[in-house]
VMD Tcl script that builds the backbone (N, CA, C; Angstrom):
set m [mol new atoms 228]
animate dup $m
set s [atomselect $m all]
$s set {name element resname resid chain x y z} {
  {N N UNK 1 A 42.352 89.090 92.352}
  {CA C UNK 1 A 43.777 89.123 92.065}
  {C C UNK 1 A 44.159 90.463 91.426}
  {N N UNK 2 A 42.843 91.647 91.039}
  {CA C UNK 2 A 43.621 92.894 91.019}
  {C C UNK 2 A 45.018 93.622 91.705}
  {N N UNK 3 A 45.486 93.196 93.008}
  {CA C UNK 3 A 46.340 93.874 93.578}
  {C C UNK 3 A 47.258 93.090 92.884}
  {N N UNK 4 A 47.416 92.150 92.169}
  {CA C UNK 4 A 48.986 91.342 91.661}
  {C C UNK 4 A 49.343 91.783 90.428}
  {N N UNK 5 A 48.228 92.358 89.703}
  {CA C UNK 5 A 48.459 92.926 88.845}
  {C C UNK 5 A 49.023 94.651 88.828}
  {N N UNK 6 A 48.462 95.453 89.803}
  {CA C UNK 6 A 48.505 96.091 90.328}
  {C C UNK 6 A 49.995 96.400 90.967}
  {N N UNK 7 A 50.521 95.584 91.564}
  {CA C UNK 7 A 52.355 95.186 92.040}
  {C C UNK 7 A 53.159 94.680 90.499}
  {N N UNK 8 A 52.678 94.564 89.747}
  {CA C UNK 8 A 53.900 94.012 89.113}
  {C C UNK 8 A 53.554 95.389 87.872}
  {N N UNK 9 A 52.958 96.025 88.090}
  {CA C UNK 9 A 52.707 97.769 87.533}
  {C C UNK 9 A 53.737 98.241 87.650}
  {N N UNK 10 A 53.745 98.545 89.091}
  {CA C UNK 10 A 54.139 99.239 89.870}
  {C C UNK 10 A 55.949 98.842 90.524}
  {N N UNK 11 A 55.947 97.375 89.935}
  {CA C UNK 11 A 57.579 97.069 90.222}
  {C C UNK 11 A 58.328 97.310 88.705}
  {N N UNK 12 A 57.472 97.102 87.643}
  {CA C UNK 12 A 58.073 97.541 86.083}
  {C C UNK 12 A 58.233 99.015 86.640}
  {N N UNK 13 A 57.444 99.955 86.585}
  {CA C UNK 13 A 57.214 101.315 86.398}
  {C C UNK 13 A 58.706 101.839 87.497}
  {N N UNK 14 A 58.246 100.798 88.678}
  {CA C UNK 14 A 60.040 101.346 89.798}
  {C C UNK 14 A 61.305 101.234 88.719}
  {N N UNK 15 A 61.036 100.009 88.320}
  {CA C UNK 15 A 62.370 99.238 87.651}
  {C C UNK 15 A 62.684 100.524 86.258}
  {N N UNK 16 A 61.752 100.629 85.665}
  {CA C UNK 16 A 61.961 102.073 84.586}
  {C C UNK 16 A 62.508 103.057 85.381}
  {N N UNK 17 A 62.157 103.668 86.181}
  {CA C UNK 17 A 62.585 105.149 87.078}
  {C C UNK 17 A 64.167 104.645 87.554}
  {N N UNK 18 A 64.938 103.354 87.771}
  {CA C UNK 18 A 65.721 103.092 88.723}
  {C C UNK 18 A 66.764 103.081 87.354}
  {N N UNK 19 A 66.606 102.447 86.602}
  {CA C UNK 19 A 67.531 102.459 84.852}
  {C C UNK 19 A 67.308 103.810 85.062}
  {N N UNK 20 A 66.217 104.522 84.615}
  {CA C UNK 20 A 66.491 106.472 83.836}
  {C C UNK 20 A 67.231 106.622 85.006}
  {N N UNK 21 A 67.288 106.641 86.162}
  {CA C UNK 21 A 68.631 107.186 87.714}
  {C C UNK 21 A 69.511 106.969 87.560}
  {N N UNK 22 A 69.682 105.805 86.957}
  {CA C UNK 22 A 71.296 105.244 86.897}
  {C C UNK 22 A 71.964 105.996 85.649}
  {N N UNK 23 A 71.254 105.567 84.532}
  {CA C UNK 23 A 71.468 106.212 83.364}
  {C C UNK 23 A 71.999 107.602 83.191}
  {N N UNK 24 A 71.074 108.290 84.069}
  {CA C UNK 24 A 71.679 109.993 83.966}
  {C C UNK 24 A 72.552 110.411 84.885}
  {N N UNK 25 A 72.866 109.291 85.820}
  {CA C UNK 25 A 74.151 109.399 86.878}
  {C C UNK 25 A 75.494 109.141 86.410}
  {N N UNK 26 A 75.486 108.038 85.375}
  {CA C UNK 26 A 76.303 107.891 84.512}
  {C C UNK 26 A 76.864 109.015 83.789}
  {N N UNK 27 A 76.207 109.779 83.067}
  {CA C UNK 27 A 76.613 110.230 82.416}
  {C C UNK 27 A 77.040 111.594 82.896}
  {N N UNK 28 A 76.403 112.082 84.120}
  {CA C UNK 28 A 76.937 113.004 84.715}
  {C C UNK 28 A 78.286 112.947 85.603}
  {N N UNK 29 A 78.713 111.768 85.775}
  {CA C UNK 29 A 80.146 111.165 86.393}
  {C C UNK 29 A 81.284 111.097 85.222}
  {N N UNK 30 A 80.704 110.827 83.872}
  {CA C UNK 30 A 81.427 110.617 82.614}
  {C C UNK 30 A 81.898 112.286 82.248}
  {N N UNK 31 A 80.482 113.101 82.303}
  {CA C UNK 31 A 81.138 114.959 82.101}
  {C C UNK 31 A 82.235 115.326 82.782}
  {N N UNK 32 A 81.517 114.702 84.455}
  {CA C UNK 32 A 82.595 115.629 85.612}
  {C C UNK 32 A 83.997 114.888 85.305}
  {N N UNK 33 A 84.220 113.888 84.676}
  {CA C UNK 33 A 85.618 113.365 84.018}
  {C C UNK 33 A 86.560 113.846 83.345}
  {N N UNK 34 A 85.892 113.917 82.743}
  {CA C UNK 34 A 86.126 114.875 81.430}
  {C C UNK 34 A 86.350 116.342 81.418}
  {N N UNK 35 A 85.710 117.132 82.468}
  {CA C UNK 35 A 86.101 118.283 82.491}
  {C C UNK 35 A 86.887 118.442 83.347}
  {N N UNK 36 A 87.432 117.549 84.341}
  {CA C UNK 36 A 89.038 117.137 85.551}
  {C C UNK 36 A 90.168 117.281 84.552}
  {N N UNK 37 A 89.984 116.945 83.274}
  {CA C UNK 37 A 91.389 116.722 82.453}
  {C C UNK 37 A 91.829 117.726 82.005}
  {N N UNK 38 A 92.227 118.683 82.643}
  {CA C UNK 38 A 92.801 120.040 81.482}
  {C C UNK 38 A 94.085 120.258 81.327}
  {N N UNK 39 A 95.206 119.342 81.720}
  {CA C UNK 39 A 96.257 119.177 81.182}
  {C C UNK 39 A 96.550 118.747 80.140}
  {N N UNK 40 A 96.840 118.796 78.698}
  {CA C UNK 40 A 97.563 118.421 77.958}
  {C C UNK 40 A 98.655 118.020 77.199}
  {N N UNK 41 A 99.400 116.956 77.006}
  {CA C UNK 41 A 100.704 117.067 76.576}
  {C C UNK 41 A 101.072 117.148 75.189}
  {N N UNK 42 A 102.184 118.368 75.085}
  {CA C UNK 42 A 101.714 118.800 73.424}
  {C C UNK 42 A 102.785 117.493 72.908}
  {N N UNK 43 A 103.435 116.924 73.185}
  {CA C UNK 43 A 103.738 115.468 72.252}
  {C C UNK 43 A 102.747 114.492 72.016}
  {N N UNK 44 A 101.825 113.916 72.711}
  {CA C UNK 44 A 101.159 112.576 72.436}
  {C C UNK 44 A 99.092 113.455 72.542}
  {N N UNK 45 A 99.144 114.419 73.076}
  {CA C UNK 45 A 97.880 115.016 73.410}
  {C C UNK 45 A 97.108 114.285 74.279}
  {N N UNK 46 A 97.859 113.678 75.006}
  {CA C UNK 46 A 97.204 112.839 76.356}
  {C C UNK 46 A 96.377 114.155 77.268}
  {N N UNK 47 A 95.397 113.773 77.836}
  {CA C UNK 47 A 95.035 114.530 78.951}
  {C C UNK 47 A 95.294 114.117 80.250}
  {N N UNK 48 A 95.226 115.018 81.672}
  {CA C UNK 48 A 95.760 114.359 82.632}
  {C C UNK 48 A 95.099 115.775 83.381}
  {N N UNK 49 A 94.753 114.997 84.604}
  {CA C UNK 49 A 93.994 115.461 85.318}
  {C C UNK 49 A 94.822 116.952 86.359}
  {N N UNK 50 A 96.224 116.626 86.917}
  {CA C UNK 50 A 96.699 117.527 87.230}
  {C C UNK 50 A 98.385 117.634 87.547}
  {N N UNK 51 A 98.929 118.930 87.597}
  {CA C UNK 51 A 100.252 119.110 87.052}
  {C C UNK 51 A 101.151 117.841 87.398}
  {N N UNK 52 A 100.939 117.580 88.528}
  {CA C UNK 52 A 101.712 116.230 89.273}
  {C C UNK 52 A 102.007 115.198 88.144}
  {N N UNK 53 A 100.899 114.632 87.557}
  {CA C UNK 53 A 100.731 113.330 87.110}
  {C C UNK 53 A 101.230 113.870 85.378}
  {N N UNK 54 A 100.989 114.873 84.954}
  {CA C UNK 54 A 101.492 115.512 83.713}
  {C C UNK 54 A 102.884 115.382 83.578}
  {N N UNK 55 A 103.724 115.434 84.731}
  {CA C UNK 55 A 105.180 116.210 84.522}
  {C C UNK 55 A 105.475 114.350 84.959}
  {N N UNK 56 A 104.509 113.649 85.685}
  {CA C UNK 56 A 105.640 111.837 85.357}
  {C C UNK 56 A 105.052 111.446 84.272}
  {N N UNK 57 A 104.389 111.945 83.433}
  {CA C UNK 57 A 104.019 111.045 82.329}
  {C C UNK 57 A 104.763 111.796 81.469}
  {N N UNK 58 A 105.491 112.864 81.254}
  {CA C UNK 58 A 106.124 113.402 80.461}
  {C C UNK 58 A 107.461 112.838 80.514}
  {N N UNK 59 A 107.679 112.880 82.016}
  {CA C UNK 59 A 108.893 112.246 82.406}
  {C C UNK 59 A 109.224 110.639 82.105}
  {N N UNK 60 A 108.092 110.024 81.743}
  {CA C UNK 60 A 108.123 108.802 81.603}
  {C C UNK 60 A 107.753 108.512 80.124}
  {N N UNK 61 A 107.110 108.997 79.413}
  {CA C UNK 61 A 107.040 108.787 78.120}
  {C C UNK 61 A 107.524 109.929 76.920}
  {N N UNK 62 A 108.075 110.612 77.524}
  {CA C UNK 62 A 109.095 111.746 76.603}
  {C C UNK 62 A 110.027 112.464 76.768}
  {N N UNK 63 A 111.015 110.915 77.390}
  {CA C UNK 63 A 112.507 111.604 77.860}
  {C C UNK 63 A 113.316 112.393 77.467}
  {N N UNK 64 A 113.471 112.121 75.829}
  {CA C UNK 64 A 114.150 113.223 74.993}
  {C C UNK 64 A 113.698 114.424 74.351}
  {N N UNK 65 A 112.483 114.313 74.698}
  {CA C UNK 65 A 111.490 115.654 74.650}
  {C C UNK 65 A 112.325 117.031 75.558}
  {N N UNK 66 A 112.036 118.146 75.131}
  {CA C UNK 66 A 112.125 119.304 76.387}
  {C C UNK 66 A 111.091 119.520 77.267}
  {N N UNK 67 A 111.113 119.410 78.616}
  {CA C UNK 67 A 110.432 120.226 79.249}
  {C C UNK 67 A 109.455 120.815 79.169}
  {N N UNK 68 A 108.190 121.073 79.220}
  {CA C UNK 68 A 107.132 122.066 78.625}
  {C C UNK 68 A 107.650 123.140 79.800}
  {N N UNK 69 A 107.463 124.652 79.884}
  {CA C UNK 69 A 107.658 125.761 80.704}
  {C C UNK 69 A 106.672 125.596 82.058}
  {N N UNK 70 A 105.323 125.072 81.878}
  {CA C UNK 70 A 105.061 124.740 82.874}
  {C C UNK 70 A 105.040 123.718 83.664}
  {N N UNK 71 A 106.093 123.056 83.599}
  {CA C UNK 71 A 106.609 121.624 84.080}
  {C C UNK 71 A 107.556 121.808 84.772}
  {N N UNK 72 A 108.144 122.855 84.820}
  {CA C UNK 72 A 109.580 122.956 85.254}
  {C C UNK 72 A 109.658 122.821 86.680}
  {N N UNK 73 A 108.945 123.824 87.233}
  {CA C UNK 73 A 108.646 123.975 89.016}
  {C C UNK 73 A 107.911 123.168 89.350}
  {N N UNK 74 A 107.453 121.883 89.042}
  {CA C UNK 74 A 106.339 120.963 89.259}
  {C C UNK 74 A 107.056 119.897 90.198}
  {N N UNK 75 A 106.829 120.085 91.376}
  {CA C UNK 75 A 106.927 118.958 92.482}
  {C C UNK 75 A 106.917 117.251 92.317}
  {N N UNK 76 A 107.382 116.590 91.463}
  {CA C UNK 76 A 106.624 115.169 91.124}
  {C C UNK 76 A 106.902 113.956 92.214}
}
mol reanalyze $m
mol bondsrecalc $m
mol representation Tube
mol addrep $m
């Protein structure tokens, strides 16, 4: 019965390698997130991924706000 011992080695040892894969995939999907956001809104300091979605969330949560300068020409 060496080989059963032998398989269940060898399905822990997969099962370790398949968590550390996932694990560091994670967190490399969580960076590339995070570095998509370089819009900021200087009222609430929300981030937002790009001008589009910046200028309706401005538009939608800071009506009586002005304009930021680069909002103005923004297509929404």
């Amino acid at each position: 019965m060496a080989r059963g011992h032998q398989k269940i080695q060898s399905q822990q040892k997969n099962a370790k390698k398949a968590a550390e894969k996932k694990k560091g995939q994670a967190a490399d999907q969580k960076t590339a997130a995070m570095a998509a956001l370089v819009h900021t809104c200087p009222v609430c300091r929300t981030q937002m991924p790009d001008p589009k979605t910046f200028k309706q969330h401005f538009e939608s949560k800071h009506p009586k706000s002005p304009m930021p300068p680069e909002l103005v020409d923004v297509q929404a």
